[in-house]
N, C-alpha and C positions, 0 to 999 in steps of 0.2 A: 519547496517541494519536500517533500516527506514520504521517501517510500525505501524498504529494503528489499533488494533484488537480492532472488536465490537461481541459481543458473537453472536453465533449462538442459543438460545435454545433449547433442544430437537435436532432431527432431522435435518438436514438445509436445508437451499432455495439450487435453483439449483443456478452452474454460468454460465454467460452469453453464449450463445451459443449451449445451450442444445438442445438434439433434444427429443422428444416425448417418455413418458413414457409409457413402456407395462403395462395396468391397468386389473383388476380381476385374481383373484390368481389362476394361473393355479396348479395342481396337480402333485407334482414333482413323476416322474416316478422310480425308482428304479433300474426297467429292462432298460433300457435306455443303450446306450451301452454307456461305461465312456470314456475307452481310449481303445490302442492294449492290453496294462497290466490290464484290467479290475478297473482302479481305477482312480479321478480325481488326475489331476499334475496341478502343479503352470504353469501358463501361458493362461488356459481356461479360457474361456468368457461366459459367460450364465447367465439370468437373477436371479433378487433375492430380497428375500421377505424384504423390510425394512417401518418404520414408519415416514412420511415425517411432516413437523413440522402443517398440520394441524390433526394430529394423524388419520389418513389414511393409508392405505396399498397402498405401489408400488412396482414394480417388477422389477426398472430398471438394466441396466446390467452393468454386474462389471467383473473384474480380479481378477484368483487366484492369490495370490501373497505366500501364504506360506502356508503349511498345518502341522497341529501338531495333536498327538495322548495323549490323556489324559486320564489316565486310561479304555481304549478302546475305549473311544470314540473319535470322528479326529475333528476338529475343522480346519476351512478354515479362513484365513485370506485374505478380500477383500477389490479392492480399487474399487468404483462404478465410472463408465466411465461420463467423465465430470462432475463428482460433485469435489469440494476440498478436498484435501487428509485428511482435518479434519474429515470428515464423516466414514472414514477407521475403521472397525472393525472386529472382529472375530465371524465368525455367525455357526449354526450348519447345518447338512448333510439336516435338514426339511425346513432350509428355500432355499434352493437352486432348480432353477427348471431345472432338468437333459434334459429336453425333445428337449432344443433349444443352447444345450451346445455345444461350439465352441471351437475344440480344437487346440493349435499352432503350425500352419505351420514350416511344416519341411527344414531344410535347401537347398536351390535348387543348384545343382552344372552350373555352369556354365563355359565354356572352355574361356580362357584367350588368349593373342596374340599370346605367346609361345605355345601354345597346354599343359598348365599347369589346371588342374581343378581350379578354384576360389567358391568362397562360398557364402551367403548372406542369413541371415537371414528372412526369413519371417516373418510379421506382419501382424496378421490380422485388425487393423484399418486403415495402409498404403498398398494401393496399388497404382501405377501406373497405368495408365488405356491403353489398349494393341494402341488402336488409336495416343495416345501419343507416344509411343516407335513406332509405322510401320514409320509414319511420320519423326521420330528424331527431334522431337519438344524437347525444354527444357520445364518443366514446371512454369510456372510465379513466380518471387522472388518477395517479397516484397521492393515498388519504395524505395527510399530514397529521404525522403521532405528536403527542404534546406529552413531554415528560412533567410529572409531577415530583415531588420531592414532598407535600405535608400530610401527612398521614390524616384522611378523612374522619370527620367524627363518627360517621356510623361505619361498620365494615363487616363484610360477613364472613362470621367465623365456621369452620371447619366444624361439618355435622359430632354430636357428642359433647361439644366442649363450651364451655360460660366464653365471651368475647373477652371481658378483660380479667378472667383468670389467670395468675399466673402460675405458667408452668414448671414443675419442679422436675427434677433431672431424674427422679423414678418413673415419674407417669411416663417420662417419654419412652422408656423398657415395656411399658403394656400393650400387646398388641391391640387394643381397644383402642388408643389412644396414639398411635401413629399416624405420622403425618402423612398427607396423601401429594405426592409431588405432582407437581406443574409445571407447565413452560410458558418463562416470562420474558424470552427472547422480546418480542416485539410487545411492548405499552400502549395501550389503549389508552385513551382522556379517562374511560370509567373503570380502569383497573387500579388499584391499588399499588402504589410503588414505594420501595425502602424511601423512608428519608435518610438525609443524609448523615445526622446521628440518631436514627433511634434503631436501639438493641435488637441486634440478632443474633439467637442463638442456635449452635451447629447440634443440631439431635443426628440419635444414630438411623441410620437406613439398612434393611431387611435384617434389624433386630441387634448388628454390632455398632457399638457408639465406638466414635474415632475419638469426636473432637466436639467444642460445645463454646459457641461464640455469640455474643448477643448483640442488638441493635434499636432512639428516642427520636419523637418530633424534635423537627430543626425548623430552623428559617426557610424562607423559601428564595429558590433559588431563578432565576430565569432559564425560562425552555426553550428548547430548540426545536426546528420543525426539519423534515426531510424534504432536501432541493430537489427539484425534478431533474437535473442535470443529470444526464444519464451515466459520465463519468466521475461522478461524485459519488466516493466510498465513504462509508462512517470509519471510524477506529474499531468499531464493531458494532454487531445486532443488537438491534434493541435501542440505540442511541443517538440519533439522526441528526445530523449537523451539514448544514449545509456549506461550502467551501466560497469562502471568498475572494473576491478578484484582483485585488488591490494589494502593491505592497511589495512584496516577492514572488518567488517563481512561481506561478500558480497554473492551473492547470486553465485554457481558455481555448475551447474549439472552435466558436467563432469566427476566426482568421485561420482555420483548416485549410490548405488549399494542397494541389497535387502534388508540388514538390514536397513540401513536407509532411507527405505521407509514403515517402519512401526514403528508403536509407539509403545516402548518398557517398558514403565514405564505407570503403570496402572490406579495408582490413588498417588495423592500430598495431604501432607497433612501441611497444612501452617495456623499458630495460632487456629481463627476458622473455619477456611474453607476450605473445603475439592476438591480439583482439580481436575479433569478429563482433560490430556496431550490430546492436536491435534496432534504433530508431535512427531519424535524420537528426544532425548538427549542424548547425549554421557557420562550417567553418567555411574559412573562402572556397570562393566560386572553382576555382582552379586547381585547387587540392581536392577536387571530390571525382578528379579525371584517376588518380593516381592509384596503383596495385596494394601501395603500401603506404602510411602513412607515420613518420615518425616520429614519436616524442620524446624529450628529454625527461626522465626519471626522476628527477629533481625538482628543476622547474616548470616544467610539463611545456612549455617551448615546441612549437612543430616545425618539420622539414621536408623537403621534398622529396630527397632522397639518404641512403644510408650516408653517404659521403656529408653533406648537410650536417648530418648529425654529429658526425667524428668531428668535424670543425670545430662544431657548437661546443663538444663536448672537451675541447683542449684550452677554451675561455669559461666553463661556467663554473664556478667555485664551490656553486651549492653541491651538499653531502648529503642533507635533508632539506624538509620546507622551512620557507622564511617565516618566521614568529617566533615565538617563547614554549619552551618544550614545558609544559605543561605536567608531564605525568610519563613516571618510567617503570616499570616492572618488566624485568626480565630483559627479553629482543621487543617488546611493546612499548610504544611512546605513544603521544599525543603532544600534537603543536594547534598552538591557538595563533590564528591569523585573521589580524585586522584587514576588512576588504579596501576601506579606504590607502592604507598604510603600505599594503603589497594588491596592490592593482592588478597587476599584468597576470601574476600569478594566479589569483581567485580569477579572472576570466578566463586561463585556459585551462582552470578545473571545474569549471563550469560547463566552458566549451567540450569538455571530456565527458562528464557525468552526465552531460545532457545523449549522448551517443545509446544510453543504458535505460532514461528515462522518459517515459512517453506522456505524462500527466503533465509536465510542465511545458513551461515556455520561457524561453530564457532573457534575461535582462542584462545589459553591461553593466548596470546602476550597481557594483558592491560594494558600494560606500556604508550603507546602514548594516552589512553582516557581516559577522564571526564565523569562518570557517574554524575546522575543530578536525586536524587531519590525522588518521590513525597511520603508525606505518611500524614498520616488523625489522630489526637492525640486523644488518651482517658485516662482515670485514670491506663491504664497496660502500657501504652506507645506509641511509636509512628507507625503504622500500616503502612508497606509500601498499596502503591495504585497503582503504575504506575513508571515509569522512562525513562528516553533518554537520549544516551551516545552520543558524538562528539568528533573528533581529535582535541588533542592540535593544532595543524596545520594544515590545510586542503587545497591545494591548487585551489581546485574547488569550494570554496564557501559555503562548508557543512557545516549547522548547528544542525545536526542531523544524525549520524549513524542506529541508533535501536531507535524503539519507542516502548513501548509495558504498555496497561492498564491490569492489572491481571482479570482474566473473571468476578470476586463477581463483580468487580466496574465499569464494560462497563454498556455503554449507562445510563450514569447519567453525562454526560457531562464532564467527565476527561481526557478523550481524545483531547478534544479541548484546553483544560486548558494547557495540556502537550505542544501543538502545541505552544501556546499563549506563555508559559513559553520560549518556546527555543528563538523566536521571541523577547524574552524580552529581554534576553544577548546579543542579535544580536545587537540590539538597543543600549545598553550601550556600546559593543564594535567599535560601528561605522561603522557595516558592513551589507552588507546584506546578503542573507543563502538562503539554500535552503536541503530539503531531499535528502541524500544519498538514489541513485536509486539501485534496482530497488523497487517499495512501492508494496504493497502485493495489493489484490483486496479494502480489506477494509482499508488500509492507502491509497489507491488514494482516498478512499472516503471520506473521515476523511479530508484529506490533502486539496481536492477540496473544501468540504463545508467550513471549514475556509479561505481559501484565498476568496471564494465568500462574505462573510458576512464580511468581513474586508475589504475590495475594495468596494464595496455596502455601507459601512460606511461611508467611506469618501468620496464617490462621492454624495451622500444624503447629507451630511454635509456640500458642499459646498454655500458661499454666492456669489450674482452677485451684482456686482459693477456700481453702476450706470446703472440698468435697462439693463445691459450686459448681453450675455451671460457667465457664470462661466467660466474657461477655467483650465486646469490640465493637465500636460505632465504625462508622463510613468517613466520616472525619479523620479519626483515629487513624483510617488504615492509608488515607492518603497525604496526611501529616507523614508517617513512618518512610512512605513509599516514594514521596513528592508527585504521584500521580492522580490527575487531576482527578475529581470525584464522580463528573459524568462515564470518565472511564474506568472505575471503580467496580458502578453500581451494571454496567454494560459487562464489564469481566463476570460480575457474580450469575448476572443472566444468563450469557453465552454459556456457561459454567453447568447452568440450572442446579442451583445450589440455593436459591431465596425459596423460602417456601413461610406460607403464612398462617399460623398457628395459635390459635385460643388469642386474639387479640393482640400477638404480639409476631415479628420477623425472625425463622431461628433459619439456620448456614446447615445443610446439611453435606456430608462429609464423607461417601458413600467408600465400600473399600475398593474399587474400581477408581474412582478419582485418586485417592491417597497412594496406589500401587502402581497407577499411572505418574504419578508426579514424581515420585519416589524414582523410576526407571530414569525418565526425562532429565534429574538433576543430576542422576548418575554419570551423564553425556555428555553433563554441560561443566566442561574443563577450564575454562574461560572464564573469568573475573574480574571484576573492576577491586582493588586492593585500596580503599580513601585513605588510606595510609599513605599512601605512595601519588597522591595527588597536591599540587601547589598551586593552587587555586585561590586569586582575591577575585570576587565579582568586582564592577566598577557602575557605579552608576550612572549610566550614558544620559538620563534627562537632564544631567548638570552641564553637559557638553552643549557649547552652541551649536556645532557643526562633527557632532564625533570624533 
């Protein structure tokens, strides 16, 4: 799994896509008619009262998903339509408005080729539209983009200019001769894409030159196509990778069923701080009855109750996590821990992180991974923060399974540190990496702004030679960076900084990005120091059994 959660406070934003919230609190009716059996069932839609994070009433509409009775009273468990499943909660009969309640379509039979009845569930947010079935149209799939990487032998050059002129660092000053920018978010088969080293250089945009960086045909590389999996995120636009199923924790709705679509464990309670779960855990059946749920701070060890704990806690030695502290700067460590080696440990931080994340699905199996745990030291010891685990062997290039910052320590910049940190091993083992797909909404975001602000880096940092323009292949910048090249060539797009010029790729570098970037690293206080890292890779394919 591969994703950095940033807290939602309170309430949360919508996600992308939402459509229009029913606003002023209508008067839920009573008399309303429910169902045929006079009572609401799991599967109704109708609006409902909740508090959105600028402490505001909304009404938008949700699914029953489970209804329970507590000492007479019924309690509805709902998941609200296009928000994230983190927002799911259990609300009462007064916040529910009965008046515009939608109840689920009944099964429709349908006669088969044999004169056999067939059956089909109805949905009420999928329908078909009747135009579409008269016609026997299909309805549109999503295309599948095919990234190229060899720069074509014909390619049309920008009105004005010879195709394979090359440009000198004056012309690009004349306004005759500026570039006309594009968006190359999303690749076409018959568009034109960077190879992977050929020269591109960064011209100035509306008239001031920042920066000037260049880009040669390469080999060709294998492409990726976009999965139709509807929870399948890229690492970014433009670069569609589909997510595989095998292996590690990986994201599989397949096996969706109702309990685990609700969060079962109420409240965590971890040294000082007390947890409020987004998603469901598979911890035992019998602890997800309970108010509060305890863990030991160290070993992560759970209890039933406070008392549980203080017991636990006058036998357990550990001060920090089991493994080899890896890496110290300042109150920040990093411990590297073998799954096979501390067992118990990496499943009940598994069993924990999975509480926060909802793409994956969790396996006992930590034999094949390296947990990699960040924590923050005081005079009680050492506080986990964060961590990210990776296969001993990954053949796709992963440097990164699961990522996950614990909710106290989001958005204080740890997140990125996590990022930075994996990147650091990459570097020492001579390789380059990339997140295990598919990344949640807030690890594409997480994932995006660092590869922006680290590509931004070192394209700012470069010098020109002799009144030259700088010049930097795609190779180049993921050699420097250890990040993999398809998330390279995706950063420079989401970026929209490629642009294609007299036969050749120049980076343009506009003062809106450079003054943006410039703010961002202002903030970002947080660093990885490889000085202060003690770091041997080991090569696990020499191992028979890890």
């Amino acid at each position: 799994m591969a994703e950095v959660v940033s807290p939602v406070p309170g309430a949360g934003r919508r996600e992308p896509g939402e459509v229009g919230r029913a606003r002023g609190p209508p008067v839920a009716d009573t008399g309303a008619a429910l169902s045929p059996q006079g009572e609401i069932i799991e599967g109704c839609r109708l609006p409902v009262l909740r508090r959105n994070q600028d402490n505001e009433d909304e009404w938008p509409l949700a699914e029953i998903l489970s209804v329970k009775d507590i000492s007479g009273r019924k309690l509805f468990y709902v998941h609200y339509i296009d928000f994230n499943k983190r927002l799911d909660e259990w609300v009462t009969h007064e916040r529910l408005d009965l008046k515009k309640i939608q109840f689920p379509k009944k099964e429709a039979k349908t006669p088969t080729k044999n004169g056999l009845p067939g059956s089909r569930p109805g949905s009420p947010e999928r329908e078909v539209p009747a135009s579409t079935q008269a016609s026997g149209k299909t309805l549109p799939i999503p295309v599948q983009i095919t990234l190229r990487f060899n720069l074509p032998k014909e390619r049309e050059a920008i009105p004005g200019g010879e195709p394979d002129q090359p440009l000198s660092s004056s012309s690009c000053l004349q306004p005759n001769h500026r570039s006309t920018k594009r968006k190359v978010e999303v690749v076409s088969p018959a568009t034109p894409v960077p190879s992977e080293t050929a020269p591109a250089s960064v011209f100035p945009q509306n008239g001031s030159a920042r920066r000037a960086v260049a880009a040669q045909p390469g080999r060709k590389r294998k492409s990726n196509c976009l999965g139709t999996d509807e929870d399948s995120q890229d690492s970014s636009d433009g670069i569609p990778s589909a997510p595989r199923m095998t292996g590690s924790l990986v994201s599989d709705r397949s096996h969706d069923d109702i309990v685990t679509r609700m969060k079962n464990i109420e409240c965590i309670e971890l040294g000082r701080h007390r947890l409020k779960p987004w998603y469901f855990s598979p911890y035992p059946q019998e602890l997800t009855t309970l108010p509060v749920l305890y863990l030991c701070e160290f070993c992560l060890k759970y209890g039933r109750s406070l008392k549980c704990l203080q017991r636990h806690l006058t036998k357990c030695d550990l001060r920090h996590p089991p493994g080899n502290e890896i890496y110290r700067k300042g109150t920040i460590s990093f411990f590297e821990i073998d799954g096979r080696k501390n067992k118990s440990y990496s499943q009940n931080l598994c069993l924990l992180a999975k509480c926060f994340l909802d793409h994956k699905t969790l396996y006992y199996d930590t034999d094949p991974f390296l947990f990699y745990v960040m924590t923050e030291y005081d005079c009680k010891g050492f506080h986990i923060v964060g961590y990210f685990s990776k296969e001993k062997e990954s053949t796709e290039d992963y440097n990164v399974a699961c990522i996950l910052t614990l909710p106290p320590y989001q958005r204080r910049g740890y997140g990125k540190l996590l990022i930075e940190f994996s990147y650091e091993l990459s570097k020492v083992e001579g390789k380059t990496g990339t997140p295990e797909k598919p990344l949640s909404d807030l690890g594409l975001l997480s994932y995006r702004s660092y590869w922006s602000q680290t590509i931004l880096e070192i394209l700012m940092g470069l010098k020109s030679d002799s009144g030259e323009r700088p010049q930097i292949t795609i190779n180049e910048i993921s050699e420097i960076t250890s990040i993999k090249k398809e998330d390279v060539i995706s950063t420079l797009q989401y970026l929209n900084l490629i642009n294609y010029y007299k036969g050749q790729y120049i980076l343009t570098l506009s003062e809106d990005i450079v003054d943006g970037h410039e703010r961002a690293m202002l903030k970002r206080l947080l660093r990885i120091d490889s000085k202060c890292l003690h770091f041997t890779p080991k090569d696990w394919s020499k191992r028979g059994k890890w």
